[in-house]
N, C-alpha and C positions, 0 to 999 in steps of 0.2 A: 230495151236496155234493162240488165237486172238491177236488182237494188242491192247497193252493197251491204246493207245491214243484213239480208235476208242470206246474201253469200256467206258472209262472216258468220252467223249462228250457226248455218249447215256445218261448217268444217269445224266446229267446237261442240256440237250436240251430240248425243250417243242415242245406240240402240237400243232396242230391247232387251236384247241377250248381257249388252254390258249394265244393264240396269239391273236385271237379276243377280248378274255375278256380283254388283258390289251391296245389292242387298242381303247375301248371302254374305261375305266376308263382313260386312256391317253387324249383322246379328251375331256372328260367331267370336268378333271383337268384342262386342255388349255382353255376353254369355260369359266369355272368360275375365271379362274387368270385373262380372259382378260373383259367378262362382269361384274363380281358379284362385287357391292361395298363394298370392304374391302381392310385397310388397306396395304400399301407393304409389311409389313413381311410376311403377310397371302398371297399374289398373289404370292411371292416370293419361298413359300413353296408349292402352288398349281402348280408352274413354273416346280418345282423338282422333284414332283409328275409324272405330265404329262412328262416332258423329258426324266426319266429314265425308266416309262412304256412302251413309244412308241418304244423309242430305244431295249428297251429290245424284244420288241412282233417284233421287222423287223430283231434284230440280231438271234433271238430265244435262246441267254444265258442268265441267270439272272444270275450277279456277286452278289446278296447278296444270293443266291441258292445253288451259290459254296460255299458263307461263312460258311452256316450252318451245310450243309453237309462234310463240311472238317473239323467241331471241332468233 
């Protein structure tokens, strides 16, 4: 019998490849919050961007991934 925790992680965990891409979009969010001249809201937003990509591609779970898939 499987174990339901071990089901549940599989269908919410990513790969490799999506690991890259959002450390790729993560860094390129961090680059332009901290080169590109634009206002704080907008670096502010590019901040959020990049922190919750990078996090996301090292923990390998997207919490808005669970959100969707759970409605």
């Amino acid at each position: 019998m499987p174990d339901f925790v071990t089901e549940m992680k599989k269908e919410f965990t990513m790969g490799e490849k999506e690991e890259n891409i959002r450390y790729a979009i993560g860094s390129a969010a961090a680059a332009a919050a901290i080169f590109a001249p634009l206002s704080y809201p907008w670096k502010a937003v590019l901040a959020a961007v990049a922190a919750e990509t990078i996090l996301t591609g090292i923990y390998g779970v997207s919490p808005i991934r669970q959100l969707t898939k759970a409605a």
